[in-house]
C-alpha positions in Angstrom: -22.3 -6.3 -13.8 -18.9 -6.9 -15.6 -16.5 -8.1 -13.3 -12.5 -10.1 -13.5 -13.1 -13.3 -11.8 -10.1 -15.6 -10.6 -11.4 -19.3 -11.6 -7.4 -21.0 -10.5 -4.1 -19.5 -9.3 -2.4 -18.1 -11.5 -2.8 -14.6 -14.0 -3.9 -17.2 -16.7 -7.3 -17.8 -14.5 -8.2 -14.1 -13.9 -11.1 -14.1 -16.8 -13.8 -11.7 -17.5 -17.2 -12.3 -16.7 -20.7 -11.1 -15.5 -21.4 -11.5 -11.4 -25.2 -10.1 -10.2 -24.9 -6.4 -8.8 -25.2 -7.2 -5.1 -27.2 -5.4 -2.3 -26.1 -3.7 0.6 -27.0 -4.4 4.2 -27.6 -2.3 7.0 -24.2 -1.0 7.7 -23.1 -1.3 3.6 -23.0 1.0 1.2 -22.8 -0.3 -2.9 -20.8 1.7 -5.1 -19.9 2.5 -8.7 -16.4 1.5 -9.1 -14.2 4.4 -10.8 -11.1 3.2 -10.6 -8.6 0.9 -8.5 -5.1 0.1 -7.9 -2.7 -2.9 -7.7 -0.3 -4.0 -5.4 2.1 -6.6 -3.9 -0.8 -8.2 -2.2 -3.2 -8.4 -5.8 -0.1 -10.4 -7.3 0.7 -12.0 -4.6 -2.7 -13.6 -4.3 -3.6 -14.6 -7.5 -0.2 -16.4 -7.8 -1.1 -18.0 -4.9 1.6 -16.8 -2.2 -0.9 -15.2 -0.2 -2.9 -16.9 1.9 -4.4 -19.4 -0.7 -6.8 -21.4 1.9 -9.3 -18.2 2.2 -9.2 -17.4 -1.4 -12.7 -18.4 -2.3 -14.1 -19.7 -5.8 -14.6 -17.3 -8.8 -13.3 -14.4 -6.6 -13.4 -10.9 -7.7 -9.9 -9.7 -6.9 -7.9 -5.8 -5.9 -9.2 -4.4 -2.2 -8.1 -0.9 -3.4 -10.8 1.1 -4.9 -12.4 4.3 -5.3 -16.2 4.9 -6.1 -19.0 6.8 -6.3 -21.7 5.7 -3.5 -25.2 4.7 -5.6 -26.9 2.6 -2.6 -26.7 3.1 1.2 -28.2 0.5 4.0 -30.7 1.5 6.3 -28.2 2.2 9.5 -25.7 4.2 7.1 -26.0 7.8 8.4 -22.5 9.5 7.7 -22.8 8.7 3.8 -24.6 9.2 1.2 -25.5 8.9 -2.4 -23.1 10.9 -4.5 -20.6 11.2 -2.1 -16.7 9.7 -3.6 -15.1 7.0 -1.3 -12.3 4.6 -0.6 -12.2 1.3 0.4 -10.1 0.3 4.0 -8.5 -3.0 3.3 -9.3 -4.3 6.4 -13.3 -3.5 6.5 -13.7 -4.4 10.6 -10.6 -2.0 11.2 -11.5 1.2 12.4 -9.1 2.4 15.1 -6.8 0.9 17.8 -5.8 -2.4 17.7 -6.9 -4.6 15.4 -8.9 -7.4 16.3 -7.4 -10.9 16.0 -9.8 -12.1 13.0 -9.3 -8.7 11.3 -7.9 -10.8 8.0 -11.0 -12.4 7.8 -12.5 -9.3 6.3 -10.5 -7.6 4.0 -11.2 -6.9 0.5 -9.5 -8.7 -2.2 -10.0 -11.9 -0.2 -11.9 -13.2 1.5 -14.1 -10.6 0.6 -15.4 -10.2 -3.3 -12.7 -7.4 -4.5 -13.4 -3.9 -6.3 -12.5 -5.1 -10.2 -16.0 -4.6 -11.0 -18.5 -2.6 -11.8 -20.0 -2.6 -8.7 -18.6 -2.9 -5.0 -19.9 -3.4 -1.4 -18.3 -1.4 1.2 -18.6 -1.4 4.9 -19.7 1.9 5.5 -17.7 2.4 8.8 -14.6 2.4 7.4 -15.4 3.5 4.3 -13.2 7.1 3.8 -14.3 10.0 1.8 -11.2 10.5 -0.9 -9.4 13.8 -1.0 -11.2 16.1 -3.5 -8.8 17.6 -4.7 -7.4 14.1 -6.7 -8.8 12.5 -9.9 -10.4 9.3 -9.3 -6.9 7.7 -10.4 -5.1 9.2 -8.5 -7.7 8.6 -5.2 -7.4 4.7 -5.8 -3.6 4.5 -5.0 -4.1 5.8 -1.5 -5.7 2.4 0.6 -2.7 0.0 0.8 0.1 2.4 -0.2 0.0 5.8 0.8 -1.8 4.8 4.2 0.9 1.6 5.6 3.6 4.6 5.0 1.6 7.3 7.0 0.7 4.4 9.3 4.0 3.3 9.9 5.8 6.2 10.1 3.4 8.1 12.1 0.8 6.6 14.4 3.7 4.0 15.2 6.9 5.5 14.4 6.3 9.3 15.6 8.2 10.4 12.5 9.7 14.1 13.5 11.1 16.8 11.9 14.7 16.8 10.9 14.8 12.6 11.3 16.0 10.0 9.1 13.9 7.4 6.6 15.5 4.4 4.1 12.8 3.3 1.8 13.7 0.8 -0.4 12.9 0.8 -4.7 10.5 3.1 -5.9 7.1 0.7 -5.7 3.7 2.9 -4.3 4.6 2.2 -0.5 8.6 3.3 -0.7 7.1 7.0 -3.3 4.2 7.6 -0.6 6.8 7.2 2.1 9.1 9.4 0.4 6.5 12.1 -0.4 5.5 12.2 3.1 8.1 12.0 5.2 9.2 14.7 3.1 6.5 16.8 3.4 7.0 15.8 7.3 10.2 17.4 7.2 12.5 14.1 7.2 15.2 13.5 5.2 14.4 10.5 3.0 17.6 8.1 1.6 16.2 5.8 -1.4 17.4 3.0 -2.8 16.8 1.3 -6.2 19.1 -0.9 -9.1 18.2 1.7 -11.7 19.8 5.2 -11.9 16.8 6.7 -13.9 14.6 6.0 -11.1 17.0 7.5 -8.3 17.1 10.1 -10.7 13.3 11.0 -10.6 12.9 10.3 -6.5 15.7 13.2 -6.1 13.0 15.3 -8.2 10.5 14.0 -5.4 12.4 15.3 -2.5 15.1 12.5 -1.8 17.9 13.6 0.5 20.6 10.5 -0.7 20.1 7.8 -3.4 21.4 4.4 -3.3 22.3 2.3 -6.3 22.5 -1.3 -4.7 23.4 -2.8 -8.0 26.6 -0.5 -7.5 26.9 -0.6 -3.4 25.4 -3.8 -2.8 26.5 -3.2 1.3 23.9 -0.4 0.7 24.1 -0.1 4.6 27.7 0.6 4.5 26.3 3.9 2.5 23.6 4.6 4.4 26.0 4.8 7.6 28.2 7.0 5.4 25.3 9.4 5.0 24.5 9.1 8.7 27.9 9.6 9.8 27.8 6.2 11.1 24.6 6.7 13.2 22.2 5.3 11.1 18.5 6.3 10.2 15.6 6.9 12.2 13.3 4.6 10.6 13.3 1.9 7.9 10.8 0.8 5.5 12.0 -3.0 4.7 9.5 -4.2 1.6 12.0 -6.5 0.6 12.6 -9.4 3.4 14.3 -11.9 3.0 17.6 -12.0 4.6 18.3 -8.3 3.4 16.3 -7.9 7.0 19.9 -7.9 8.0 20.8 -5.5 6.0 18.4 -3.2 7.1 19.5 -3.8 11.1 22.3 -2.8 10.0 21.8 0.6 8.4 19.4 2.2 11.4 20.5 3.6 14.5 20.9 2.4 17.9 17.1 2.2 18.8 15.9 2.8 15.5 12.7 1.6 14.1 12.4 -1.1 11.3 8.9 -1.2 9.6 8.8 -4.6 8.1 6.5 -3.8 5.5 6.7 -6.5 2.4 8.6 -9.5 0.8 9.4 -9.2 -2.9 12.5 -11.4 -1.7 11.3 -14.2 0.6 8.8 -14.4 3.6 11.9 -16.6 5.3 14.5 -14.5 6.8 17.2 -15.7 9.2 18.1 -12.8 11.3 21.3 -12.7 13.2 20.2 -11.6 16.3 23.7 -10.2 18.2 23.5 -6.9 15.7 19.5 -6.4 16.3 20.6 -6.6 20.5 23.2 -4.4 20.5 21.6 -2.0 18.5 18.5 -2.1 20.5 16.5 -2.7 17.0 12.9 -2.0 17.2 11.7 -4.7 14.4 7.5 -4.0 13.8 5.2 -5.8 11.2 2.9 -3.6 9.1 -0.1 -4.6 7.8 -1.5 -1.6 6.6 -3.7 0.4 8.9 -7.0 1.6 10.4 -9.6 3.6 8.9 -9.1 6.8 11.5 -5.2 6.6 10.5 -6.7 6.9 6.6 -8.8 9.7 7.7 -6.0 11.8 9.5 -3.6 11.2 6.6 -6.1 12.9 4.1 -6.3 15.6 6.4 -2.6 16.1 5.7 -2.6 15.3 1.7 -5.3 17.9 1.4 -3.3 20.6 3.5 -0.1 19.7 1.7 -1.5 18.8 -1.8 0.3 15.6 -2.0 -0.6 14.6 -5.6 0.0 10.2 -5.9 2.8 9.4 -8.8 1.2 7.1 -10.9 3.1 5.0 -13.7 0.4 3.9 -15.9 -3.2 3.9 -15.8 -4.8 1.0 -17.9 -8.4 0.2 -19.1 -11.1 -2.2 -17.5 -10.4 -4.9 -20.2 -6.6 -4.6 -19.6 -6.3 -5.9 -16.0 -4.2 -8.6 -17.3 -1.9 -6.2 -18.7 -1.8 -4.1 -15.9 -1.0 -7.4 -13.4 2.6 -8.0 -15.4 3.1 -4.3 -15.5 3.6 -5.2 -11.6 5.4 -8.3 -12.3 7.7 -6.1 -13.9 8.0 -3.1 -11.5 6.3 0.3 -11.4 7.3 3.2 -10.5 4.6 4.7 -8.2 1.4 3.0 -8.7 -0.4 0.9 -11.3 -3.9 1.8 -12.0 -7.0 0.1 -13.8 -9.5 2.8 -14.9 -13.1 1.3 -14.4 -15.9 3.9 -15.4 -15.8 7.5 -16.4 
């Protein structure tokens, strides 16, 4: 099968290539790649930010993937052949709490990746994608769409009439702003480029931040808040902008700490995170009972993904420094009809 293989860090590495079409074992299921999508994590691996000790030789990279099933194992009983699935990053992840070697087997890497031909999923938390989506629009959902619902749901309790900050307008901060909409929040969103807060005010935003313009965006979220503060925060950024985001929710409010386009290193002041009684919670996407519960609600609210580009197979470079750049909404890399 055709398939991008990483042979070094770095986006120079990622060649195409042939790998054998594996086999899938008794709790497996092989499918057809249609299409996948690319995120922080993709980027962040190949450039070799991201856990480079487990990345194995010649690995086929992207965990985000949807398929058509073409092979089932013997124990498989809740899938079949024909039937259109996602991948769950974390493959051993089904509900609850996640175990403590639950890294061990996500996609991407360790385990071979979905830009192939051909991919092995585990069949138990293997999701069926929403039909009412194209193929491209079904591959944004596994990393993106479900660490917002994740977040904001299962963990945060997200309620009508509530407050969200997302931050720029990558896939996690649009999903979060398209459901927490639909949820019945009031979204603020910030981003350095008018044009963008322009198009997330067509997607439902309550308040836009320009932080090129207000760079104390807190300062304006408070003034939006009347000095409360919102409910919950989506922090993608890190660094010491953590502070920031203290800052800008309320007393008790919720900060999912969710990326780190600016630095993994942050150094928190912790008198403001006290006295506001800051509830500060690492996200590392979610389980694959979350996934199934969130597609119950993109189905009953028709929650289309915003996608900026959709590339071909042989232009997975390309669509890596499309990333680099910034997206709006989701990149995606078309692999069969």
């Amino acid at each position: 099968m055709k398939a991008w293989q990483l042979h070094g860090l770095g986006l120079e590495n990622l060649k195409p290539g042939e790998a054998p079409i594996p086999t899938p074992q008794a709790n497996e299921v092989l499918i057809q790649v249609k299409a996948v999508s690319l995120n922080f994590r993709d980027k962040a691996i190949v450039d070799g930010i991201y856990e480079p000790e487990l990345v194995p030789k010649l690995l086929i990279p992207v965990s985000d993937v949807v398929g058509t099933v073409v092979a089932v194992g013997q124990e498989v009983t809740h899938l079949k052949e024909g039937d259109r699935v996602n991948s769950n990053l974390y493959s051993s992840w089904v509900d609850g709490d996640a175990e403590p070697d639950y890294g061990l087997f996500s996609y991407g890497t360790p385990l071979p990746g979905a830009l192939a031909e051909y991919m092995i999923l585990n069949a138990s938390t293997s999701v069926k994608a929403p039909a009412f989506m194209s193929d491209e629009e079904a591959a944004t959902l596994p990393i993106a769409a479900l660490t917002a619902w994740y977040a904001m749901t299962d963990l945060g309790q997200l309620k009508p009439g509530q407050t969200v900050l997302v931050q720029g307008t990558g896939g996690v901060s649009i999903f979060a702003l398209q459901l927490a909409t639909a949820l019945g929040a009031k979204v603020i969103a910030t981003s350095s480029r008018d044009e963008n807060l322009a198009r997330v005010k067509e997607l439902g935003a309550w308040q836009v931040i320009n932080y090129r313009q207000h760079p104390a965006w807190e300062k304006k979220t408070l003034e939006f808040t009347n000095g409360r503060g919102v409910d919950q925060l989506l922090d993608v950024v890190g660094g010491e902008g953590l502070n920031q985001s203290v800052q800008a929710t309320r007393i008790g409010g919720q900060i999912h700490q969710i990326g780190f386009l600016d630095s993994q290193v942050s150094k928190l002041d912790l008198m403001p995170v006290l006295f506001r009684q800051t509830v500060l919670r690492g996200i590392c996407v979610g389980p694959a009972q979350s996934f199934e519960r969130m597609n119950e609600f993109l189905n009953q609210h028709r929650i289309h993904p915003v996608i900026d580009t959709v590339y071909s197979f042989d232009q997975a470079r390309e669509a890596y420094e499309h990333l680099a750049r910034g997206a709006f909404g989701k990149i995606v890399i078309k692999v069969s009809a």
